[in-house]
C-alpha positions as CSV (number, residue, x, y, z in Angstrom):
1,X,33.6,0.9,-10.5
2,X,34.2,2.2,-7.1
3,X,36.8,-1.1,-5.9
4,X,38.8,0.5,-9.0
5,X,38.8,4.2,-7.8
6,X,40.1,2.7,-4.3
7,X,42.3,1.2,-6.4
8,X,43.3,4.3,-8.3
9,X,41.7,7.5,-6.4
10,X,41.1,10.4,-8.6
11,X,41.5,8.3,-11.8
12,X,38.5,8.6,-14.5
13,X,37.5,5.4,-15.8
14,X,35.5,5.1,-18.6
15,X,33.4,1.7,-20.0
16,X,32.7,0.7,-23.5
17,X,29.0,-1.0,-23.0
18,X,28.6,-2.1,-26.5
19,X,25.1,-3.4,-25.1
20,X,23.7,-0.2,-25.4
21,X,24.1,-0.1,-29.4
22,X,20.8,-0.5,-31.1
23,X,21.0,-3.8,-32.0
24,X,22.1,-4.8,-28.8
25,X,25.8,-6.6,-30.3
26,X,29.4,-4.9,-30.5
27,X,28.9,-5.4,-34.2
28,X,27.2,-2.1,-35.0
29,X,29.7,0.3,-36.4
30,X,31.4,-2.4,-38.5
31,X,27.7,-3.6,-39.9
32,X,27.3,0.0,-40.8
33,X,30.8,0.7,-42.5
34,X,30.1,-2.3,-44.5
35,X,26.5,-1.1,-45.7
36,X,27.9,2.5,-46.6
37,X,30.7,0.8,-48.9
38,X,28.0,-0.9,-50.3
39,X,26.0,1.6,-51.1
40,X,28.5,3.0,-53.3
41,X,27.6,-0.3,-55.9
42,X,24.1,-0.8,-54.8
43,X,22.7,2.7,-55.4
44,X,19.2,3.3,-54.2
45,X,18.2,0.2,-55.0
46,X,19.5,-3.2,-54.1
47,X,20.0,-6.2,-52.3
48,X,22.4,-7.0,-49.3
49,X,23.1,-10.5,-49.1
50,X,25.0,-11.6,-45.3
51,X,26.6,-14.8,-44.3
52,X,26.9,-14.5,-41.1
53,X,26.4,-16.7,-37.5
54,X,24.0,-13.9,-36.2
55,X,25.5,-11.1,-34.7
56,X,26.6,-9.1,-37.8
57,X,23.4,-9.6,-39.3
58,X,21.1,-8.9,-36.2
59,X,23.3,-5.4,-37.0
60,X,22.8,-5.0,-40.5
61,X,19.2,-5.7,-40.9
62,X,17.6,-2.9,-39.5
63,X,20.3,-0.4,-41.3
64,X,19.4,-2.6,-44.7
65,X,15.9,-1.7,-43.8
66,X,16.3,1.9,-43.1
67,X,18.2,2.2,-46.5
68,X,15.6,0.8,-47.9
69,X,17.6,-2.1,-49.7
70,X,16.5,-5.7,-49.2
71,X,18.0,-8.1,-47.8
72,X,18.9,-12.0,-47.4
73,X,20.4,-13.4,-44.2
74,X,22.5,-16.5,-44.6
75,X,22.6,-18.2,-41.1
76,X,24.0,-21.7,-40.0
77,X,21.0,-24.2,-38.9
78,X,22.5,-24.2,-35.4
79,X,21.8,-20.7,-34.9
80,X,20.1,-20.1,-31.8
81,X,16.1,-19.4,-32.1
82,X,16.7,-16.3,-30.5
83,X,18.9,-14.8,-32.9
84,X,16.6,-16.1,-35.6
85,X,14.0,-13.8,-34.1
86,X,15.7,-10.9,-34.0
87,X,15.6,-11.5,-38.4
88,X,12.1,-12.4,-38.5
């Protein structure tokens, strides 16, 4: 950041580090907007079912957890193993 204040001095620049969200992707807000229109059907019981190539899942599971629904992940087989951990 400081080669950009030379380039603008006194300007305030300011970084979206999606990295920091809990489940380390840029996918948390949306995985949690889709669980809270869920929840509208599912009640206080139910089942999330995901689709998904990792990311959006890696988001939603822990929310899906802390709701205290179940849920099932959907992955391709060439996931990467370390996504596939993150579910386990």
């Amino acid at each position: 950041l400081r080669s950009l204040e030379l380039l603008c001095p006194g300007c305030e620049f300011l970084a979206k580090a999606e990295h920091m969200n809990p489940s380390g992707t840029g996918k948390d807000r949306m995985a949690l907007a889709m669980l809270e229109k869920a929840a509208q059907e599912l009640g206080e019981q139910g089942t999330v079912v995901e689709g998904s190539s990792g990311s959006t899942v890696i988001a939603l599971a822990p929310l899906v957890v802390a709701k205290g629904y179940k849920l099932i992940a959907v992955v391709p087989d060439d996931v990467s193993e370390e996504k596939r951990n993150h579910l386990l």
